[in-house]
C-alpha positions in Angstrom: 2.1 -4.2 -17.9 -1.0 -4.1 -15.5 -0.5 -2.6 -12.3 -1.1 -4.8 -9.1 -3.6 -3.7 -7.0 -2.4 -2.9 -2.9 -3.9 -6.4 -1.5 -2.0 -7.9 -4.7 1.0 -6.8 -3.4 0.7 -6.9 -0.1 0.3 -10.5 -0.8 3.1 -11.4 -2.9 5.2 -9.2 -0.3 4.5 -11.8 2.5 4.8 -14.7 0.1 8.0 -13.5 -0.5 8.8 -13.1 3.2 7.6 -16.8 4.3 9.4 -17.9 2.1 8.4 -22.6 2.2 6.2 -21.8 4.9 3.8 -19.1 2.3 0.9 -21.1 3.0 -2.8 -18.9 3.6 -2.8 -19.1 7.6 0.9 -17.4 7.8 0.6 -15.5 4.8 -2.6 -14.4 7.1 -0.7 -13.8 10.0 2.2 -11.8 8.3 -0.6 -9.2 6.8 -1.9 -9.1 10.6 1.4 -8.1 11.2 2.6 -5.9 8.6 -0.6 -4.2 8.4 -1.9 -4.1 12.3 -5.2 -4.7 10.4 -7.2 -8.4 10.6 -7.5 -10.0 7.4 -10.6 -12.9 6.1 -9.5 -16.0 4.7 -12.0 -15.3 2.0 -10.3 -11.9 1.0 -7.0 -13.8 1.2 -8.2 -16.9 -0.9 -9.6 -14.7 -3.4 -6.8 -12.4 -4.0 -4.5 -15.9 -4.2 -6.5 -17.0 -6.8 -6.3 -14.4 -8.8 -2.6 -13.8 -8.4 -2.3 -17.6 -9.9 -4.6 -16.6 -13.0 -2.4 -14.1 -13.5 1.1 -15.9 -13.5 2.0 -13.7 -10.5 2.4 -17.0 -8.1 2.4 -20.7 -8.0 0.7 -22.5 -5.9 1.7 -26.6 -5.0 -0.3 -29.2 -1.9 2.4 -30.4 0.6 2.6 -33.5 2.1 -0.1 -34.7 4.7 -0.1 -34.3 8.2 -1.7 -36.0 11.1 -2.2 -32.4 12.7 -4.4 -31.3 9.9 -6.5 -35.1 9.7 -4.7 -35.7 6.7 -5.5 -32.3 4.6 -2.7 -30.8 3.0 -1.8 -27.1 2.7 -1.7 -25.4 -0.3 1.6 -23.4 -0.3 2.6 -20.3 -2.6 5.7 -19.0 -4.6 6.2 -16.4 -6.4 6.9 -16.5 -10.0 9.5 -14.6 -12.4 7.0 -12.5 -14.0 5.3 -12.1 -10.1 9.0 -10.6 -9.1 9.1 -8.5 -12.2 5.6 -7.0 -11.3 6.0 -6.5 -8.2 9.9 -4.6 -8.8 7.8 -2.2 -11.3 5.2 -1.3 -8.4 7.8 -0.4 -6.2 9.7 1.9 -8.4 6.6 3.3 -9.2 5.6 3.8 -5.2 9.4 5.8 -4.9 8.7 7.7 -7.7 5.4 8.9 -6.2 6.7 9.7 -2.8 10.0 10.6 -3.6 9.4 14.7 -4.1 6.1 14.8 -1.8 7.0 17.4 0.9 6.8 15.2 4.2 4.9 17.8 6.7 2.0 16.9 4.2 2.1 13.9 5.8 2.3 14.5 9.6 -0.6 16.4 9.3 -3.3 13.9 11.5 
């Protein structure tokens, strides 16, 4: 199993979170939030893309809107073998932090 990269899952972390509304301006705005850091739609398109070529998500066009001039957004989900990936990174993150004394990291 390949290892996802921190924007990877970052990403399927707020895809997860939206939930039906996982399309790239929230997914945008969730990373603003999570991360307190602003995020390019080109950094975000890219990573999408290659979440899809790797089976990690799914990606479907909703239905047209007025608002958007008749454009429709492209909306994410999360696949099994995303899920499964993205379990294996987190027991790998615990089991890196889990014995690290934690004055280490209040030192600034």
């Amino acid at each position: 199993m390949k290892l996802l990269s921190r924007t990877e899952e970052l990403l399927l972390n707020c895809i997860l979170r939206l939930q039906e509304n996982a399309y790239a301006f929230m997914i945008r705005e969730k990373l603003k939030e999570i991360t307190d850091k602003t995020w390019a739609f080109g950094a975000i398109f890219i990573s999408l893309d290659r979440l899809e070529k790797k089976g990690y998500v799914e990606s479907f066009l909703g239905n047209e809107t007025p608002e958007r001039g008749g454009r429709r957004k492209r909306f994410y989900k999360v696949t099994s073998y995303g899920l499964k990936n993205l379990a294996e990174i987190r027991k790998i993150d615990q089991a890196m932090w889990k014995d690290l004394p934690v004055y280490i990291l209040d030192k600034e």
